[in-house]
Biopython code that builds the backbone (N, CA, C, O; Angstrom):
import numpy as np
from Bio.PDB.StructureBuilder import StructureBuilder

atoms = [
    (1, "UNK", "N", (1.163, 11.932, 9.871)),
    (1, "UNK", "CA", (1.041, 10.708, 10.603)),
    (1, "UNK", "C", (-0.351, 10.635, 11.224)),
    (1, "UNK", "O", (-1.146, 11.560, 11.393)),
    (2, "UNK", "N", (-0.483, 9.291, 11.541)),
    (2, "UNK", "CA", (-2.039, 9.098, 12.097)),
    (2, "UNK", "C", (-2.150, 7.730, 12.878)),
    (2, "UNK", "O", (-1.470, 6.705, 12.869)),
    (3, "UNK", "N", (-3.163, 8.088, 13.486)),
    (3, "UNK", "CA", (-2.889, 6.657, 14.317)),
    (3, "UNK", "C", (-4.433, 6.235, 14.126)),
    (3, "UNK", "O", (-5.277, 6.967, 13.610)),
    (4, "UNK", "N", (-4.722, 4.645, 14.736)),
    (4, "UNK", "CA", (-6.184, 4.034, 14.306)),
    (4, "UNK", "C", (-5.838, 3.176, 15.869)),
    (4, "UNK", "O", (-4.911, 2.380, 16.018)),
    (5, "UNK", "N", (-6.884, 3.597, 16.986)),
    (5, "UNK", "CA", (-6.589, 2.338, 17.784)),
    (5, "UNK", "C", (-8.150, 1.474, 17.731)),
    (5, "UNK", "O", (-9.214, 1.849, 17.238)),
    (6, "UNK", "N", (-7.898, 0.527, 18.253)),
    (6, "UNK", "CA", (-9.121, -0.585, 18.079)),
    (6, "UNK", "C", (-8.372, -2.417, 18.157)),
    (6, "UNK", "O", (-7.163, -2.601, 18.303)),
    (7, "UNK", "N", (-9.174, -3.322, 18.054)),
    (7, "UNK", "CA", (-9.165, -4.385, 18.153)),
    (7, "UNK", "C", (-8.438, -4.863, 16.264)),
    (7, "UNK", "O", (-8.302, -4.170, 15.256)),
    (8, "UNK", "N", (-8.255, -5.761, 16.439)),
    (8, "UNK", "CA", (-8.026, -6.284, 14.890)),
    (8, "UNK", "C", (-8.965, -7.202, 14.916)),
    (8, "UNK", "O", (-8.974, -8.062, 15.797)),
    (9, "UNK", "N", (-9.865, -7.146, 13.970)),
    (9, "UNK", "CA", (-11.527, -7.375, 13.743)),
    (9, "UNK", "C", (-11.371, -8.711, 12.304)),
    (9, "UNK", "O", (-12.318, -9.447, 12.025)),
    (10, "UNK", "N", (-10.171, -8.765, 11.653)),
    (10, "UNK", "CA", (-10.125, -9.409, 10.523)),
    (10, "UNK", "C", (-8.263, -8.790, 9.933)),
    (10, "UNK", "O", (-7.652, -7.722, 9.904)),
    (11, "UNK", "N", (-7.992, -10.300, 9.542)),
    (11, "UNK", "CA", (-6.064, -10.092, 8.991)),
    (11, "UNK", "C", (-5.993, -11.292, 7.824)),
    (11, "UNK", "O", (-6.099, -12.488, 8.096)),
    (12, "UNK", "N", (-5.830, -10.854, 6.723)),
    (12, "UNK", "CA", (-5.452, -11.082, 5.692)),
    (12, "UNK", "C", (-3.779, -11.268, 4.884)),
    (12, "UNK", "O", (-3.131, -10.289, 4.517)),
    (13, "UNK", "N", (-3.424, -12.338, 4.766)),
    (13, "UNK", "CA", (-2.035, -12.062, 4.497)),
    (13, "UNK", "C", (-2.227, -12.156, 2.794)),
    (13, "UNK", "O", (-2.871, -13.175, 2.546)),
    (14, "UNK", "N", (-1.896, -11.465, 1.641)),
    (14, "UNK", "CA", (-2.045, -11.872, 0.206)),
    (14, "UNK", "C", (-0.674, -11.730, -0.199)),
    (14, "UNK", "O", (0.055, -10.739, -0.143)),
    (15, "UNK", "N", (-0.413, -13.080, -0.685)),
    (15, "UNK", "CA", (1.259, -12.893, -1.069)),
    (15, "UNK", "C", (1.869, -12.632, -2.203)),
    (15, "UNK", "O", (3.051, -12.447, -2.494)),
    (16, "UNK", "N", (0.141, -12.656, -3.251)),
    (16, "UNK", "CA", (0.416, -12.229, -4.216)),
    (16, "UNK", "C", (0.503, -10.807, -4.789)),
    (16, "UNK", "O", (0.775, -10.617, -5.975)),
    (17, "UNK", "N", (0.197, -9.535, -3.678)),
    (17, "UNK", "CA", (0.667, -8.870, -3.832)),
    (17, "UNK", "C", (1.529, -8.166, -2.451)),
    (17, "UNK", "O", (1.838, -6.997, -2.216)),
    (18, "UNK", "N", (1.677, -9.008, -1.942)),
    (18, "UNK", "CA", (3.001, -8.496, -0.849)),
    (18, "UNK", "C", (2.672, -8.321, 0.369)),
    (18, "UNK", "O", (3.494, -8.682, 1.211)),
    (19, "UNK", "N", (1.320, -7.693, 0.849)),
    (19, "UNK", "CA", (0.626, -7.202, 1.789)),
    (19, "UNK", "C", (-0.205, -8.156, 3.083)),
    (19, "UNK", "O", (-0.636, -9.297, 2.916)),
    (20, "UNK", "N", (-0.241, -7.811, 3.640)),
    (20, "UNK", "CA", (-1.354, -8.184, 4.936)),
    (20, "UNK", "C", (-2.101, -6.689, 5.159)),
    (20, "UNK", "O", (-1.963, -5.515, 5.504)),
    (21, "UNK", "N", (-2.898, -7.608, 4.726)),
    (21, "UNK", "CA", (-4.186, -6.501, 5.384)),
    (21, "UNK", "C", (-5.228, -6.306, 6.652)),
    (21, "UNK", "O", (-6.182, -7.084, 6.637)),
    (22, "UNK", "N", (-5.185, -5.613, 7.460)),
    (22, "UNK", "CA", (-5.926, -5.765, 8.428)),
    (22, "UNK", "C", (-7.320, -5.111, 8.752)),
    (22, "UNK", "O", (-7.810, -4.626, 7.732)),
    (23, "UNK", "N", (-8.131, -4.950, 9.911)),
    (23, "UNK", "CA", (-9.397, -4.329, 9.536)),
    (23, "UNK", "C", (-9.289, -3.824, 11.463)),
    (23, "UNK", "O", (-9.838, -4.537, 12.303)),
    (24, "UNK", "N", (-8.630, -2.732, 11.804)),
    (24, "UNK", "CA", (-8.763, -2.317, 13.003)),
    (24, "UNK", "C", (-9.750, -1.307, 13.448)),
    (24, "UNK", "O", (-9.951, -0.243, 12.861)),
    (25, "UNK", "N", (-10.330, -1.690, 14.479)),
    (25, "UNK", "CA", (-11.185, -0.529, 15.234)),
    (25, "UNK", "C", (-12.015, -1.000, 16.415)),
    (25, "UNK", "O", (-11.811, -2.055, 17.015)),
    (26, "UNK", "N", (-13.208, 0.098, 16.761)),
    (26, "UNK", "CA", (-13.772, -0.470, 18.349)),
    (26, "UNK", "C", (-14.629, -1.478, 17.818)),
    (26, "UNK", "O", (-15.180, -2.037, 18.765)),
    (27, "UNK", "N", (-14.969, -1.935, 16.780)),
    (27, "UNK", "CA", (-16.076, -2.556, 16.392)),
    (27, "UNK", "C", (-15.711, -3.323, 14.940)),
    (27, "UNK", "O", (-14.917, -2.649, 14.284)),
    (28, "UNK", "N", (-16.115, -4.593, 14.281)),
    (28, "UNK", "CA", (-16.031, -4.890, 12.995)),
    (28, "UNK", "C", (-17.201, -4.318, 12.204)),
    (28, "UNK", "O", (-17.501, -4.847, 11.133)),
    (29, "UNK", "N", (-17.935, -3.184, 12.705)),
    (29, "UNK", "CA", (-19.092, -2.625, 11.303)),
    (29, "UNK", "C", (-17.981, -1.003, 11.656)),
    (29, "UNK", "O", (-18.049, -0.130, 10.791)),
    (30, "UNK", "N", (-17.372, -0.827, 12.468)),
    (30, "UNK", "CA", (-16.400, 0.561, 12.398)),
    (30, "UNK", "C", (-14.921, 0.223, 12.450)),
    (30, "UNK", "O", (-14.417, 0.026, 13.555)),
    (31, "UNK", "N", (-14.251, 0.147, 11.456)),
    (31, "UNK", "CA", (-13.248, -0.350, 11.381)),
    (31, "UNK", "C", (-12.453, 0.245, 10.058)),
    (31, "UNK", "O", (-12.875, 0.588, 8.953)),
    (32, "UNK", "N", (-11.299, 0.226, 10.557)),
    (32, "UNK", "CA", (-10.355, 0.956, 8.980)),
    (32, "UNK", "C", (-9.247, -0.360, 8.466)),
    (32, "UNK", "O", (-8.670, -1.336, 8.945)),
    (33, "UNK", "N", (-9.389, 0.277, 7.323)),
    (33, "UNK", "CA", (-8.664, -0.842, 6.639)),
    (33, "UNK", "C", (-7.136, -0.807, 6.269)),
    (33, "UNK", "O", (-6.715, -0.284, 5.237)),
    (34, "UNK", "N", (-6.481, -1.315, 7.055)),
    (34, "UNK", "CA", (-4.756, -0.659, 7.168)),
    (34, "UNK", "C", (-4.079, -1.554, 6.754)),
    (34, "UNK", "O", (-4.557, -2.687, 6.703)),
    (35, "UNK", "N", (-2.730, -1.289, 6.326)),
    (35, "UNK", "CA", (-1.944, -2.484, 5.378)),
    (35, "UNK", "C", (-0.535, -2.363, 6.149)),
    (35, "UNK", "O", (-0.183, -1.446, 6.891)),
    (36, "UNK", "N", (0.257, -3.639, 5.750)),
    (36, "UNK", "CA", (1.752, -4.062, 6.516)),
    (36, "UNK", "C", (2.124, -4.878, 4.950)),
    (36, "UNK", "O", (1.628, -5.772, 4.264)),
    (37, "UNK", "N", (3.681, -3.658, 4.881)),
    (37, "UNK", "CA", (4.073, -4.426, 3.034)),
    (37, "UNK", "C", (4.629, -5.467, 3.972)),
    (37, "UNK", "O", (5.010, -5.303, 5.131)),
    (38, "UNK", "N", (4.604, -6.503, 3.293)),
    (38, "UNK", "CA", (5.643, -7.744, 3.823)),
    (38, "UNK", "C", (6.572, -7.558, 2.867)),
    (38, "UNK", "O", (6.874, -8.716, 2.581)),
    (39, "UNK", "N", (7.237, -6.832, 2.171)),
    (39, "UNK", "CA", (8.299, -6.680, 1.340)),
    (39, "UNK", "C", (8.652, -5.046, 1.252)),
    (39, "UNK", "O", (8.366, -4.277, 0.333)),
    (40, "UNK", "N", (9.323, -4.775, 2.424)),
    (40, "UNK", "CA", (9.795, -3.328, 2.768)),
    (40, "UNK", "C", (10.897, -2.894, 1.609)),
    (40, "UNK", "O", (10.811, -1.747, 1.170)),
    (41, "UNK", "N", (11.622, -3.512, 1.250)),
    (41, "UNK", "CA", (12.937, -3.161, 0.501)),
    (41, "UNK", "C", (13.965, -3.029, 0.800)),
    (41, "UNK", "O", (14.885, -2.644, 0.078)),
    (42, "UNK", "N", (14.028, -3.395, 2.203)),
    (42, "UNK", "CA", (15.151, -3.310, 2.806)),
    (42, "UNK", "C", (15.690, -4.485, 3.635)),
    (42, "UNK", "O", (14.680, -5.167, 3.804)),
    (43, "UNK", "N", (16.734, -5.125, 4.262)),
    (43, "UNK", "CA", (16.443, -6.342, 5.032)),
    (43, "UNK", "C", (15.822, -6.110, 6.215)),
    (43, "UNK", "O", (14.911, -6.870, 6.544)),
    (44, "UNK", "N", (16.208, -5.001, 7.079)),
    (44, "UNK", "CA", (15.757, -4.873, 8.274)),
    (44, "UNK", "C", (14.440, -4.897, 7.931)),
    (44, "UNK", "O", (14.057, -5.907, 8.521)),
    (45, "UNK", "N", (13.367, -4.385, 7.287)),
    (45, "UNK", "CA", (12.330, -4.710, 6.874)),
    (45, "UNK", "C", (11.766, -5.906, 6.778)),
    (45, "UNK", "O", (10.857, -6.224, 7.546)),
    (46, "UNK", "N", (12.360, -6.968, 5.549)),
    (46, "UNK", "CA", (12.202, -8.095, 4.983)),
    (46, "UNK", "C", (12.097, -9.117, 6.360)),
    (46, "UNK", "O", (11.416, -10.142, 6.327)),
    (47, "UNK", "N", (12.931, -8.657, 7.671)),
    (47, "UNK", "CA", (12.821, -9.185, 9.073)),
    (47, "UNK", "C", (11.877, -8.857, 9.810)),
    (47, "UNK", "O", (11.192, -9.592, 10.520)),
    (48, "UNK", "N", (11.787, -7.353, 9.616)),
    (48, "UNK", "CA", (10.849, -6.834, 10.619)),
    (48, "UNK", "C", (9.031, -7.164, 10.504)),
    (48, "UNK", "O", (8.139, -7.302, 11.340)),
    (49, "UNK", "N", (9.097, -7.191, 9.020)),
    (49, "UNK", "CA", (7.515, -7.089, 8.408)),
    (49, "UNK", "C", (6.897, -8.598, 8.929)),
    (49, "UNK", "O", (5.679, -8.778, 8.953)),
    (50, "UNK", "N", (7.739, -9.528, 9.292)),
    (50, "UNK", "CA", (6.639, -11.020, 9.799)),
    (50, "UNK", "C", (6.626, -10.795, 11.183)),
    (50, "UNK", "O", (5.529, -10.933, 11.724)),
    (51, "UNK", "N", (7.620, -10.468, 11.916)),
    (51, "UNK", "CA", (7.518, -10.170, 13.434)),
    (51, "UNK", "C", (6.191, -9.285, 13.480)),
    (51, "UNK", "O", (5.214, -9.745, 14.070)),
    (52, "UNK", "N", (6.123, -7.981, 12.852)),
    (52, "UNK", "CA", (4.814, -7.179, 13.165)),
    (52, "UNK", "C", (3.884, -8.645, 13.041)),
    (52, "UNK", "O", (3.739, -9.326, 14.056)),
    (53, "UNK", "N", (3.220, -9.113, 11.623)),
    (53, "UNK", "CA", (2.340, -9.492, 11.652)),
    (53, "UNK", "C", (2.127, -10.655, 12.499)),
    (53, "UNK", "O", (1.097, -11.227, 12.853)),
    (54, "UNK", "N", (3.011, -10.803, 12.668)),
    (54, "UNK", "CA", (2.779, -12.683, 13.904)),
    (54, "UNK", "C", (2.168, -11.817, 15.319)),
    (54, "UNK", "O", (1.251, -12.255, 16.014)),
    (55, "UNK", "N", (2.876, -10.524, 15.567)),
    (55, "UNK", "CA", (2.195, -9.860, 16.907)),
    (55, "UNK", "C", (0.891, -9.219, 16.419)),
    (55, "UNK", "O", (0.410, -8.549, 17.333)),
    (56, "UNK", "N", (0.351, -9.193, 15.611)),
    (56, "UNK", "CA", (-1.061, -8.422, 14.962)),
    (56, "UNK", "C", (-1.952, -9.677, 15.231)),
    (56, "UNK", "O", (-2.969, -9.591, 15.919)),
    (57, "UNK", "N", (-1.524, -10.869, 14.654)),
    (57, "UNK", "CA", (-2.362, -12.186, 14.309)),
    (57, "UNK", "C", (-2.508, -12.361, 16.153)),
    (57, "UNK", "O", (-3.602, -12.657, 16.634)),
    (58, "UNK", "N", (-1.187, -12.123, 17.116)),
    (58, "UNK", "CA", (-1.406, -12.611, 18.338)),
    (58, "UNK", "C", (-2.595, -11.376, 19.266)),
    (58, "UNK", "O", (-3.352, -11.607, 20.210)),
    (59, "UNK", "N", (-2.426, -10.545, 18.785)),
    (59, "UNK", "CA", (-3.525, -9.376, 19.350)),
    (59, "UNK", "C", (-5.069, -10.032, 18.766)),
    (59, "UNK", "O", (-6.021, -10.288, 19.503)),
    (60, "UNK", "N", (-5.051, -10.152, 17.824)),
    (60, "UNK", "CA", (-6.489, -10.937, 16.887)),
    (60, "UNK", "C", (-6.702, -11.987, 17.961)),
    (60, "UNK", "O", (-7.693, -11.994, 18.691)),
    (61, "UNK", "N", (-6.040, -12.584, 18.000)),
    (61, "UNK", "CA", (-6.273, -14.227, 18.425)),
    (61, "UNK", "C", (-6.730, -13.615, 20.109)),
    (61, "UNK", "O", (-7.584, -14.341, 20.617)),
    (62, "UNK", "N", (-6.428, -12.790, 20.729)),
    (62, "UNK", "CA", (-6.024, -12.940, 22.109)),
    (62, "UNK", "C", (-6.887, -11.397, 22.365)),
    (62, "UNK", "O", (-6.846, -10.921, 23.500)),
    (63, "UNK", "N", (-7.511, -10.799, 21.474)),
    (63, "UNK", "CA", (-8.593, -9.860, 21.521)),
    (63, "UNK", "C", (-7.734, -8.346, 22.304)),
    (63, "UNK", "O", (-8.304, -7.445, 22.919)),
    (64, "UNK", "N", (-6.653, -8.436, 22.101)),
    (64, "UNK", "CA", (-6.023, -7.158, 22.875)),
    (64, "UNK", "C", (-6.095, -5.998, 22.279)),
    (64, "UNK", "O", (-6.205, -6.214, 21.072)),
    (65, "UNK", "N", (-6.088, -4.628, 22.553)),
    (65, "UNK", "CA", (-6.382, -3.950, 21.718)),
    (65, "UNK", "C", (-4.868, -3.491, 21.110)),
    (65, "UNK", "O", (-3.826, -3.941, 21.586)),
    (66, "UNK", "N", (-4.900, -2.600, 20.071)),
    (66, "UNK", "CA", (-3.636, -2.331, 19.367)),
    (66, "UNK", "C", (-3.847, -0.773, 19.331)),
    (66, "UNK", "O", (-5.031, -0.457, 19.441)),
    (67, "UNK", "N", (-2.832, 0.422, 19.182)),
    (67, "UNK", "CA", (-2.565, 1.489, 18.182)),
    (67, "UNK", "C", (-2.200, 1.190, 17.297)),
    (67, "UNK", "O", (-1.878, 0.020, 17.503)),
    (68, "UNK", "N", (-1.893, 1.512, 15.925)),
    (68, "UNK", "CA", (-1.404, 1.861, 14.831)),
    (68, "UNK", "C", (-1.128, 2.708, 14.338)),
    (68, "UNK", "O", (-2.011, 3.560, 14.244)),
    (69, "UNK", "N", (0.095, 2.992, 13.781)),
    (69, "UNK", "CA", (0.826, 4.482, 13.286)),
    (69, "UNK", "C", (0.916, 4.005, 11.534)),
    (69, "UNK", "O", (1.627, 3.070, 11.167)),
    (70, "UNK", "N", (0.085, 4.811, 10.606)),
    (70, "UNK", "CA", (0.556, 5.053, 9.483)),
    (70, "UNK", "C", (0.253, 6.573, 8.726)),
    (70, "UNK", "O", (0.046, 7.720, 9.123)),
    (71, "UNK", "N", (0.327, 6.061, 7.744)),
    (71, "UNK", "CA", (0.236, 8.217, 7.025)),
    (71, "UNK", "C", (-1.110, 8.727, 7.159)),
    (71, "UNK", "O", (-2.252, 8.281, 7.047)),
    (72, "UNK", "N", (-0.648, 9.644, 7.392)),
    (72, "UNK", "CA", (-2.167, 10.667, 7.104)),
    (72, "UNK", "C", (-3.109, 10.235, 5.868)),
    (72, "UNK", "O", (-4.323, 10.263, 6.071)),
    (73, "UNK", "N", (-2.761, 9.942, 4.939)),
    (73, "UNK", "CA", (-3.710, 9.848, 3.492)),
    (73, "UNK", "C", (-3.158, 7.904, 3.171)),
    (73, "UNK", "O", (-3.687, 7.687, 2.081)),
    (74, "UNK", "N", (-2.755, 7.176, 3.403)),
    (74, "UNK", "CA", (-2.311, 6.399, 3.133)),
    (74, "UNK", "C", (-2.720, 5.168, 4.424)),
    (74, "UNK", "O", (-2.790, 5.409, 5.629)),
    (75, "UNK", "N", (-2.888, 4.188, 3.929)),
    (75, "UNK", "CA", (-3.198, 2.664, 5.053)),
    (75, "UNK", "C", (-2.310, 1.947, 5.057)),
    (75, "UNK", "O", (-2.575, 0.749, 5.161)),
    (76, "UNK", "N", (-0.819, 2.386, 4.942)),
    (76, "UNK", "CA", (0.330, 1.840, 5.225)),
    (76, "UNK", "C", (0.409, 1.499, 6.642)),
    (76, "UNK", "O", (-0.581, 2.035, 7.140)),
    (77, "UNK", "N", (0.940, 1.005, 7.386)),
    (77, "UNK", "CA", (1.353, 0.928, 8.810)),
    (77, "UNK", "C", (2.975, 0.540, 9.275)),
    (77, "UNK", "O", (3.646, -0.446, 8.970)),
    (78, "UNK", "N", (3.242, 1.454, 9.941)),
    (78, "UNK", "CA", (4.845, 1.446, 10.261)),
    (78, "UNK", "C", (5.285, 1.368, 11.358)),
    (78, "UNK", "O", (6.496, 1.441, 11.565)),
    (79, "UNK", "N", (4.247, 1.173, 12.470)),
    (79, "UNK", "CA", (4.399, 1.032, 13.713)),
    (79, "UNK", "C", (3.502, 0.750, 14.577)),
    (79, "UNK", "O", (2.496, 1.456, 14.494)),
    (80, "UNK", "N", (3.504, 0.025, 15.321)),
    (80, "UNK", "CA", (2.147, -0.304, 16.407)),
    (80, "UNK", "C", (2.351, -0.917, 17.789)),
    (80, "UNK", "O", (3.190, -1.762, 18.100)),
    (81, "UNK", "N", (1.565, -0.423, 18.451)),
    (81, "UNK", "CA", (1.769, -1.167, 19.783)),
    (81, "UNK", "C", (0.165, -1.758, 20.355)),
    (81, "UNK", "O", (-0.888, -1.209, 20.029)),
    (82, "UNK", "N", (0.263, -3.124, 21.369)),
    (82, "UNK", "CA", (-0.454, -3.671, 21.555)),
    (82, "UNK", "C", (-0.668, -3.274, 23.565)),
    (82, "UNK", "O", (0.197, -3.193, 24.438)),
    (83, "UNK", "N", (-2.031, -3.131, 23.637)),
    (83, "UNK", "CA", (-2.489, -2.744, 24.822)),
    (83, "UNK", "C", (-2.383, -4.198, 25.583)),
    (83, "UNK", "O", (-2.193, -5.262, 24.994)),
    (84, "UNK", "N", (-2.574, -4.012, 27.289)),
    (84, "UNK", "CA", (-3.126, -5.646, 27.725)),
    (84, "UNK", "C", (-1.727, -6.640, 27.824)),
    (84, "UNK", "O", (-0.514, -6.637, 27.613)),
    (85, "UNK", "N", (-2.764, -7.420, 28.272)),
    (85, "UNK", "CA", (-0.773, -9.045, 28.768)),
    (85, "UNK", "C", (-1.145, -9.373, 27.905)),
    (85, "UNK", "O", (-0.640, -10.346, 27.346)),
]
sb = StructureBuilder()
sb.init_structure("model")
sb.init_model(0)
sb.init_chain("A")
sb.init_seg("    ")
for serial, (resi, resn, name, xyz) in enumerate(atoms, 1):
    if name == "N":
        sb.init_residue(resn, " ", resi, " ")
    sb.init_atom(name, np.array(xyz, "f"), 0.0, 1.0, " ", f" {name:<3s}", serial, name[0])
structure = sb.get_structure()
């Protein structure tokens, strides 16, 4: 596991392959490039995966900072929390 904290600098939703992509860190020239499947495989997923990103897009919009939890070798993301009101 690994975590990335920082701002969300840039969010991408592509539906043609399933994903939102985001670009978190202290800076947009230092920033990692982390992903949210919008198609988990599961329902609780298929529910859960727009709630994350509507609170990612509201951290973007509203400049708050975020953690992010995904794999060690991988830019999946499976969990996150947002710093700030």
């Amino acid at each position: 596991m690994a975590e990335t904290t920082g701002l969300v600098h840039r969010l991408k939703i592509d539906a043609a392959s399933g994903a939102c992509w985001l670009h978190i860190g202290p800076s947009s020239t230092d920033a990692a490039l982390l992903c949210v499947s919008l198609s988990l495989g599961t329902v609780r997923g298929e529910l859960a995966a727009p709630c994350m990103v509507n609170a990612l897009t509201s951290a973007l919009i509203a400049g708050r900072e975020v953690t992010v939890s995904h794999g060690a070798d991988d830019p999946w993301v499976y969990h996150f929390e947002t710093k700030g009101s």
